[in-house]
C-alpha positions in Angstrom: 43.8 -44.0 -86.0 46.2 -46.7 -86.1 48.7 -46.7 -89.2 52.9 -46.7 -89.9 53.4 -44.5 -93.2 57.2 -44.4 -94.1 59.9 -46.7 -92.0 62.7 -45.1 -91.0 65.8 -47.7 -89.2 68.5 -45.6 -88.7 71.6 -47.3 -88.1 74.7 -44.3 -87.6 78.2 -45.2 -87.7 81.2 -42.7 -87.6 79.7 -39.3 -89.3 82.9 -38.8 -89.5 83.1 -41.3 -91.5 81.2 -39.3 -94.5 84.3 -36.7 -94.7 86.9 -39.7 -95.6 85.0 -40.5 -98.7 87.4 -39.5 -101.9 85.6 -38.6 -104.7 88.2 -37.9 -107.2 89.2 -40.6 -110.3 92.6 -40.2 -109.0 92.2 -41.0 -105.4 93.0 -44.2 -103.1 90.3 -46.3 -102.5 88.9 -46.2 -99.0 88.5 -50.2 -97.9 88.1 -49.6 -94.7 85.6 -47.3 -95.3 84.0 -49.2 -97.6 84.2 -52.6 -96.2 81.9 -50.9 -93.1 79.6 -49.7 -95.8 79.2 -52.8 -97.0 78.9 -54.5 -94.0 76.1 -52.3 -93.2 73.8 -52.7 -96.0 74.3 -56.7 -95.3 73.3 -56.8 -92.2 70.0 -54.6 -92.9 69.1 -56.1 -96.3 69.3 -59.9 -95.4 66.5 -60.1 -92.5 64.6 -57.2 -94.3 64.0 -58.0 -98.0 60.8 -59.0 -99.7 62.4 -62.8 -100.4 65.5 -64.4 -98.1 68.8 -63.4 -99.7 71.9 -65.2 -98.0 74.4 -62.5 -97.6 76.9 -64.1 -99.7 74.4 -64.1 -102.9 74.0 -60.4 -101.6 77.8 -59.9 -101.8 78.4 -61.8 -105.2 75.3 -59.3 -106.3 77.3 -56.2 -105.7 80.5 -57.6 -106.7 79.4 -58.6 -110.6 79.4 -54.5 -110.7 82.7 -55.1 -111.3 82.1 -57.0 -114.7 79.4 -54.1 -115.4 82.4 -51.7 -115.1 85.0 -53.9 -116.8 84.1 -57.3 -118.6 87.7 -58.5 -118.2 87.1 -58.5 -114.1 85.4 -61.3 -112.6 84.1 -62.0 -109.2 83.7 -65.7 -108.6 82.6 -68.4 -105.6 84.4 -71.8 -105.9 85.5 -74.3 -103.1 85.0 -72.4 -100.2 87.1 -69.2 -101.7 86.3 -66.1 -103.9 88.0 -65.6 -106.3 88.9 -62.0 -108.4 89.8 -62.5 -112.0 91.7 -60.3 -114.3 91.4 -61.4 -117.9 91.2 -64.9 -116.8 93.5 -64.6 -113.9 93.1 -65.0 -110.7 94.0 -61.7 -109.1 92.7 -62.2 -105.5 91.6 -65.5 -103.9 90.2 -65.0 -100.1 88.1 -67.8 -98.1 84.3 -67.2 -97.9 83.5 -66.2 -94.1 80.0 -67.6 -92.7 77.3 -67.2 -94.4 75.8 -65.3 -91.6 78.7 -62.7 -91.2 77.6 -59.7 -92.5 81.1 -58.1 -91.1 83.5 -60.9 -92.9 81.6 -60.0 -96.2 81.6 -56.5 -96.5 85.5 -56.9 -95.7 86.2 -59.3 -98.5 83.5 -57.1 -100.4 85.8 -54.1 -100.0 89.0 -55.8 -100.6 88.3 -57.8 -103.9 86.9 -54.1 -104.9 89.8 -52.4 -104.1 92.0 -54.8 -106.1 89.3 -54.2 -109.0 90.2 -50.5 -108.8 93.8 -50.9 -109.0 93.6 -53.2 -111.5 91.1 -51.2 -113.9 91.3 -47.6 -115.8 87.8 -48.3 -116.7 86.5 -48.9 -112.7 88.6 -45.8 -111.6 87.4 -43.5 -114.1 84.7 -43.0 -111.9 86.6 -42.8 -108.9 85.9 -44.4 -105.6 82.2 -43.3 -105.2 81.4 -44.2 -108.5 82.7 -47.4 -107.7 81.0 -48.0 -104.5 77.9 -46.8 -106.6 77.9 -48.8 -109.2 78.3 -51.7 -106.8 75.1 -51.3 -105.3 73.7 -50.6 -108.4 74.5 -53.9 -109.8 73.1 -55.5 -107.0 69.7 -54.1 -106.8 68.8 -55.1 -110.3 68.7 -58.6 -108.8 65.8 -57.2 -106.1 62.5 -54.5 -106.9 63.0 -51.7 -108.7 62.3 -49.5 -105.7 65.5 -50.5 -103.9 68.4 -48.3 -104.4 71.2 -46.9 -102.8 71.5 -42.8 -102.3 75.8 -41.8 -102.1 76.0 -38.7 -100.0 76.1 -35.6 -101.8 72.3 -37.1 -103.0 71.5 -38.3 -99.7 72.4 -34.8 -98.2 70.6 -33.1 -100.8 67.3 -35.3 -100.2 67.7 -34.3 -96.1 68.1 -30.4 -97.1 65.3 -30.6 -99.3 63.5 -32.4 -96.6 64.2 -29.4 -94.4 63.5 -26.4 -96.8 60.1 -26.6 -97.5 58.9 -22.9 -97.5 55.4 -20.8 -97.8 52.9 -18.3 -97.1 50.2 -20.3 -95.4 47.9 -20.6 -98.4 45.3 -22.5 -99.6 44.1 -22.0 -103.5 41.3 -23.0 -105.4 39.9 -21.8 -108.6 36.3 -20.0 -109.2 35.5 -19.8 -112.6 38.6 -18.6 -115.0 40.3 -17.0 -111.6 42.8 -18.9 -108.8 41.9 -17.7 -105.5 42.7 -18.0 -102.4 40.2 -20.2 -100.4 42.4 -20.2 -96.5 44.8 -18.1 -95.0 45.9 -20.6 -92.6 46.1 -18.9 -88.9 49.4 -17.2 -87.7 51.0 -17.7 -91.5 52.6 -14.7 -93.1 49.0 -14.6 -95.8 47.3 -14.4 -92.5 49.1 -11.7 -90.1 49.4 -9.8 -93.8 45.4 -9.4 -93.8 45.1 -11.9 -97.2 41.3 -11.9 -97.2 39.5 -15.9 -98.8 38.0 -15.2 -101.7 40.4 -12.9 -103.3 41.8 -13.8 -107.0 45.7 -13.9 -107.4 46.7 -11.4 -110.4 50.6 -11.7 -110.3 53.2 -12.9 -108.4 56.7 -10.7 -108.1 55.1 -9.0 -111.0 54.7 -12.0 -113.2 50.7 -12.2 -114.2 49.6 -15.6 -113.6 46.7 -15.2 -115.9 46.6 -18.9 -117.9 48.3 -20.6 -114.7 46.0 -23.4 -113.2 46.4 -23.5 -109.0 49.4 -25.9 -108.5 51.4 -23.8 -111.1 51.4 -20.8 -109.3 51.6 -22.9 -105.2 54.8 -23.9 -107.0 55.7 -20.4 -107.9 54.6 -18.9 -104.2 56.9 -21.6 -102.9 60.5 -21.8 -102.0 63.3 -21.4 -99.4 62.1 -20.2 -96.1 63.4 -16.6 -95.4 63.1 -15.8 -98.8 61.0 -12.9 -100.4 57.5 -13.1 -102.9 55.2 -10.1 -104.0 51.8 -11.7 -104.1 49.6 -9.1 -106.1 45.6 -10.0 -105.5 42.2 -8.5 -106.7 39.7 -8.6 -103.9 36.1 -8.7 -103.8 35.4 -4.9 -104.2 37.6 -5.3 -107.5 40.8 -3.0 -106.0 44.3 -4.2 -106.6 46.3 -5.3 -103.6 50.1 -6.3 -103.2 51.7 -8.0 -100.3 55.2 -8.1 -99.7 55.9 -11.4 -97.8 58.4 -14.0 -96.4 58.2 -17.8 -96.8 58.2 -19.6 -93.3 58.9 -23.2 -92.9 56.2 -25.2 -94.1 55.2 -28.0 -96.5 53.7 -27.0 -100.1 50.2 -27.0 -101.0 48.6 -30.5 -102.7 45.0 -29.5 -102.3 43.0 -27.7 -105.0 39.5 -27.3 -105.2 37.2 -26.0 -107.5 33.2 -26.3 -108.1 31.8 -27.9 -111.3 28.1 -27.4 -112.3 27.4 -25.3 -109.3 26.5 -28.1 -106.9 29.8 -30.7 -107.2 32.9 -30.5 -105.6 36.3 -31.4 -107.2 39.2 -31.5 -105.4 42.2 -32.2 -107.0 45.0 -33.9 -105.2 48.4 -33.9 -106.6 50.5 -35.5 -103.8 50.3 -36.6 -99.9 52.3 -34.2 -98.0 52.6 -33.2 -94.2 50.0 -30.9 -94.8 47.6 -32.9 -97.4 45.0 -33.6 -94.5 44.8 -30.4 -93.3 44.4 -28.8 -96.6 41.7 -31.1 -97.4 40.2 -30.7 -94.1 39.6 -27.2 -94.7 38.4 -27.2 -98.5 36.0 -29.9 -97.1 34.9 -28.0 -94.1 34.4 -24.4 -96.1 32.2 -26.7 -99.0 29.6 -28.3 -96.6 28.9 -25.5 -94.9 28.0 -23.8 -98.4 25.6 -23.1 -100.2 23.8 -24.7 -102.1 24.3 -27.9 -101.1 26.7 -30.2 -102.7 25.2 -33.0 -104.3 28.4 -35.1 -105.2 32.2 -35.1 -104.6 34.9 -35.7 -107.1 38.4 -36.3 -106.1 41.1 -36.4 -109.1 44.2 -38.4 -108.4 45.2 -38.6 -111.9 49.3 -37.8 -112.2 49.6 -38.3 -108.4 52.5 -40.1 -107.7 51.5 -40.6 -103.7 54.2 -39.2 -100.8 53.5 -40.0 -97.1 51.0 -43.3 -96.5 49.8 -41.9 -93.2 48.6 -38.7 -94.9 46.9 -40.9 -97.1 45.5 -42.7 -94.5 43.8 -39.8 -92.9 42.5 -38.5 -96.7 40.4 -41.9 -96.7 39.4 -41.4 -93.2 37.9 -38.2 -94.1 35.6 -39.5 -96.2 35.4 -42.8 -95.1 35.1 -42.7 -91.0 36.6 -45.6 -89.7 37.5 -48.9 -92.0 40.4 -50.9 -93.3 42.6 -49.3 -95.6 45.3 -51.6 -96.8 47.6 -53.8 -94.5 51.5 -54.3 -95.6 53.2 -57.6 -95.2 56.6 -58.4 -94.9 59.2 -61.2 -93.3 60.3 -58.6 -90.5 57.8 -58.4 -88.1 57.8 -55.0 -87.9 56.8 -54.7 -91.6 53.7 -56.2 -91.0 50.8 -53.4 -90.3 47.3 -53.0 -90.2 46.2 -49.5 -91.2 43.1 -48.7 -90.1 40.7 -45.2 -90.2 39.1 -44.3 -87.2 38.3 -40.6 -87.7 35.2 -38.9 -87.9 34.3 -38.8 -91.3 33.4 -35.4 -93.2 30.6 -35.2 -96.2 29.8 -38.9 -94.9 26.3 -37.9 -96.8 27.8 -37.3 -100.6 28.9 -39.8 -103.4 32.2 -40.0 -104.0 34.0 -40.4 -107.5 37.7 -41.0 -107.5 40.0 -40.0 -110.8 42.7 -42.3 -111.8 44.7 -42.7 -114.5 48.1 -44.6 -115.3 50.2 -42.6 -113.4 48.1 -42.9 -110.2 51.0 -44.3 -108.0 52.0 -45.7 -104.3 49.5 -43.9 -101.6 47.3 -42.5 -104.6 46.9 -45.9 -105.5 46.1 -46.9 -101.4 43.3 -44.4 -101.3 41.6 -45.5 -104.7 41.5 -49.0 -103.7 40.3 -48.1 -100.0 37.4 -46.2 -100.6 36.2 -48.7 -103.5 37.1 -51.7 -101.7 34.7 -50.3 -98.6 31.8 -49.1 -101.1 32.5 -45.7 -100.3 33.2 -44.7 -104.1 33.4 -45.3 -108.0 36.9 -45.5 -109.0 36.8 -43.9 -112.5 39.7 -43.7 -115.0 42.4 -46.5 -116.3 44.3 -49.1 -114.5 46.9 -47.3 -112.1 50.6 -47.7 -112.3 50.6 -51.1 -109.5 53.6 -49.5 -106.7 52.5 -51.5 -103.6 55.8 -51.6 -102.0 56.6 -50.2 -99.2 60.4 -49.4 -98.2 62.4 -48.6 -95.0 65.8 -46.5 -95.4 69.4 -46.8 -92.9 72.1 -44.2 -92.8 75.4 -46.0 -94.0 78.4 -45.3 -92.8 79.8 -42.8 -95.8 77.0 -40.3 -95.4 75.0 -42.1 -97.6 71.5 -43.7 -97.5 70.1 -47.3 -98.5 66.3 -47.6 -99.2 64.9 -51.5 -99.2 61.7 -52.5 -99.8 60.6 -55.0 -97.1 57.0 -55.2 -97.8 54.0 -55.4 -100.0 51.3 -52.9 -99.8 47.5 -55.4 -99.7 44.1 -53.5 -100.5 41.6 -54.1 -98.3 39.8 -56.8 -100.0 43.3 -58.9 -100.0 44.8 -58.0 -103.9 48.2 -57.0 -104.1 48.3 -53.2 -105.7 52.1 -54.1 -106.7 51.7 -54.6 -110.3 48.1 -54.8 -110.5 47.5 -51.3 -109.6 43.9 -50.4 -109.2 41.2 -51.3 -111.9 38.7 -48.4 -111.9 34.7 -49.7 -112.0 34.0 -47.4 -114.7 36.9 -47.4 -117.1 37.6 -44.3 -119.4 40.6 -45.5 -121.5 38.7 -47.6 -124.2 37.0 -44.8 -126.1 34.5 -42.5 -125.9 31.8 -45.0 -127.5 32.6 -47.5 -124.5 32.3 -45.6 -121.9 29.3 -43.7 -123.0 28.1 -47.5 -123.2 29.3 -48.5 -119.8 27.5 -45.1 -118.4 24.0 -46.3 -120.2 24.6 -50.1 -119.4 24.8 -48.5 -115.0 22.2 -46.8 -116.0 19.8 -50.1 -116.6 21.1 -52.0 -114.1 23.7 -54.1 -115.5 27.4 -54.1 -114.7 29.9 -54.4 -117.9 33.0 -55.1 -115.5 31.8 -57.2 -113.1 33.8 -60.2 -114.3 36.9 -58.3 -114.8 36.8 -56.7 -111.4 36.0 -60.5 -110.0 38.9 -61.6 -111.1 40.6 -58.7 -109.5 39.8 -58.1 -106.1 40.2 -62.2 -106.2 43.6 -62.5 -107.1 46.0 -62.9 -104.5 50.2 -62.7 -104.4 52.6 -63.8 -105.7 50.4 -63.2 -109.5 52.3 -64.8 -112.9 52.7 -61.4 -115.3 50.6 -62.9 -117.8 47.7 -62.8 -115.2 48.5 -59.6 -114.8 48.1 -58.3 -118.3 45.2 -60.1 -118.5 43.1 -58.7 -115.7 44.9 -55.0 -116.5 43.5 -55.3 -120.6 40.3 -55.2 -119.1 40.8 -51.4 -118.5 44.6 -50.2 -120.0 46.5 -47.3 -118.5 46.3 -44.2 -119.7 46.6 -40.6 -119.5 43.4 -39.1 -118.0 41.5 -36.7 -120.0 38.1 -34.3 -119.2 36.0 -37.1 -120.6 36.6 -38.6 -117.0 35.5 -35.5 -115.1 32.1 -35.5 -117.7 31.6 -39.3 -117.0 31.8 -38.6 -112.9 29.2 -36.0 -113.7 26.9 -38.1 -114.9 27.4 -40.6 -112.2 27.0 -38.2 -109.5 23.6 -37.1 -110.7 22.2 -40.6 -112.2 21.8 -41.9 -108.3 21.2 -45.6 -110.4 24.1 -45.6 -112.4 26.2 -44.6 -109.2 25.0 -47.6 -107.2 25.3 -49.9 -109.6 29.5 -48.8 -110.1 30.0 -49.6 -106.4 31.5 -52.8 -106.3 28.7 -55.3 -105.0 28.3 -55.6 -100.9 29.8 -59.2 -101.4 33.1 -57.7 -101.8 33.3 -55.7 -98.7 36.6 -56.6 -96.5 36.0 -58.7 -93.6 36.8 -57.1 -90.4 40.4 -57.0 -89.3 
């Protein structure tokens, strides 16, 4: 399997750096400091961002924070020099370096802001972080919305939370009104403490967990690693059981599965984590070798807001084999991927409906489109949120972090998911009386969104927004609701109705 999930460019100046960083209103601004921070970010944003930036439009960018801050300041480019203004007057005047010279920027950068701070109450309420802050803030409302700047204390936060996943090396499902517990995974604490599958959780330190659906309470059997959880369990032969354990390293659960009507699978997936194929691998593995035999397989992505594109890459391989999935495009080279399954494929034999709703985001959005785009499933639901960008993140030189989107995330039939999002083939957000007709019209053979799901998969980037609204109002976002898991029902046992959701064979991508 060939695929690049989440870029990571470090670029490490100083740590020591991060400990000079003065946080207080009342503190000296750190040029220097900042001046190298600056630089920084130049000199990774300009060759990286979705559109060419000069640097010095970059610079002016971050410098109208200053206006943002305090209207009477007023950062200006005329004849060669830029200018700081203070109520009209000029406060600072220095000559505009090269437009190449990331260095010479973030040095006039962090001078004209450090006469901004001692001019300005207002710009040092916030003290020098704040400042440096609201800088970047400023000038990443010119770019996406997914480009941001993280100051240390959040950047250090996000690398300890990174860190501290914790567990008990369970997997959970639900059987009728009960959460169970469907895997101990080998060598975890569930494991070594004799958890037996199959067993229904009562109560965790004590707390019954009667009413709690399955990623309720892996949220509550989650936390620091070293820490302490009473898992209280009814097993098969109806006794009471509790296990004192201790969380180990090890990312959360995002895999729940549960059977519907006996003989169909849903599996719920509520993120893409380090451990979202595995999980998945073994809810898969323990339902085709049951019985009876599953007829159909639903998997809900409805409120999934994605997480790691390679774990979504190997979710469509699963049930997909080998295909394109999406390829990202960007002016670095290095943005530029193809991703690509190559896996051997597991329930190959079963129909597939996908869930999706409005808040269906990112990799969520990346597996939809895949397995419709290769006629692998019926995507079901509302028009998806449209994030198809994909960003790559540098350490700065203050501890912090600075995330830039450098490329656009393309479905496998060429359609940009940015803004488009996925539009389901059987759309759920119109009414119950329209999609009870859309179910009858499969049914007979006809196809009540072919047109709107031509002019989808046909459109290509960049798209004007009214074309987007357009081909979106053909199926609005929307919250999902259990009319979709009723509708996939009906698909998965009307074997007509199914084949006539799949998009037609026209539409399948060309080989890479």
């Amino acid at each position: 399997m060939r695929a690049t999930g989440f870029f990571v460019l470090l670029l490490v100046i100083g740590p020591a750096w991060a400990q000079n960083v003065a946080g207080a209103a009342g503190a000296a601004f750190p040029t220097p400091l900042a001046g190298h921070v600056f630089a920084t970010a130049y000199a990774f944003m300009a060759p990286r961002t979705l559109d060419p930036v000069p640097i010095p439009r970059l610079a002016l960018w971050l410098l109208r924070g200053l206006a943002v801050m305090d209207p009477s300041l007023a950062a200006t480019e005329r004849d060669g020099q830029v200018e700081l203004r203070v109520a009209g007057q000029i406060r600072a005047s220095l000559p505009a370096p090269p437009a190449e010279d990331a260095e010479g920027w973030g040095t006039l950068t962090a001078a004209l802001a450090e006469t901004g701070f001692a001019a300005s109450p207002l710009v040092r309420r916030g003290g020098p972080q704040g400042l440096i802050r609201g800088l970047f803030d400023e000038l990443f409302t010119h770019l996406d919305p997914y480009s941001r700047y993280s100051p240390p204390g959040e950047a250090e936060i996000d690398r300890q939370g990174r860190r501290n996943d914790g567990g008990l090396g369970l997997v959970l499902g639900q059987r009728g009104a009960f959460i169970t517990i469907e895997q101990a995974v080998a060598e975890s604490p569930a494991a070594k403490a004799g958890i037996h599958t199959g067993s229904a959780v009562l109560a965790i330190d004590g707390e019954a967990v009667d009413h709690a659906d399955a990623p309720t309470i892996a949220a509550m059997l989650a936390g620091p690693p070293g820490t302490r959880v009473r898992l209280t369990l009814r097993g098969h032969d109806g006794r009471r059981q509790s296990f004192d354990l201790v969380r180990v390293p090890e990312p959360g659960q995002t895999v729940f599965a549960s059977v519907i009507a006996d003989d169909l699978l849903l599996i719920r997936l509520t993120g893409f984590q380090r451990a979202t194929e595995q999980q998945l691998d073994m809810v898969l593995a323990a339902a085709v070798a049951g019985r009876p035999p599953l007829r159909g397989l639903v998997l809900d992505l409805r409120g999934n807001r994605g997480g790691l594109l390679q774990q979504a890459v190997s979710v469509v391989g699963d049930l997909l084999g080998s295909g394109l999935i999406a390829t990202t495009a960007g002016r670095d080279p290095a943005a530029n991927r193809v991703l690509e399954a190559d896996a051997e494929a597991r329930a190959d034999d079963l129909p597939v409906v996908v869930l999706v709703d409005g808040r269906s985001a990112s990799a969520a959005e990346i597996t939809a489109a895949a397995l419709a785009d290769n006629r692998r499933a019926v995507v079901l639901g509302s028009a998806t949120l449209g994030k198809g960008l994909m960003q790559t993140v540098t350490a700065l030189p203050d501890g912090g972090e600075l995330y830039v989107t450098w490329s656009r995330v393309l479905a496998p039939l060429g359609w940009p998911i940015q803004d488009l999002g996925v539009l389901p083939q059987v759309c759920s957000s119109l009414g119950a009386a329209t999609l009870a007709r859309e179910l009858d019209d499969l049914a007979h053979g006809e196809r009540p969104l072919a047109q709107a799901l031509a002019a989808h998969r046909t459109a290509r980037a960049p798209i004007a927004p009214a074309m987007v609204l357009e081909i979106r109002s053909a199926c609005p976002a929307a919250l999902g609701t259990d009319a979709d898991i009723e509708a996939a029902h009906y698909l998965l046992t009307h074997p007509v109705a199914y084949a006539n959701a799949l998009l037609p064979p026209q539409f399948l991508p060309a080989a890479p």
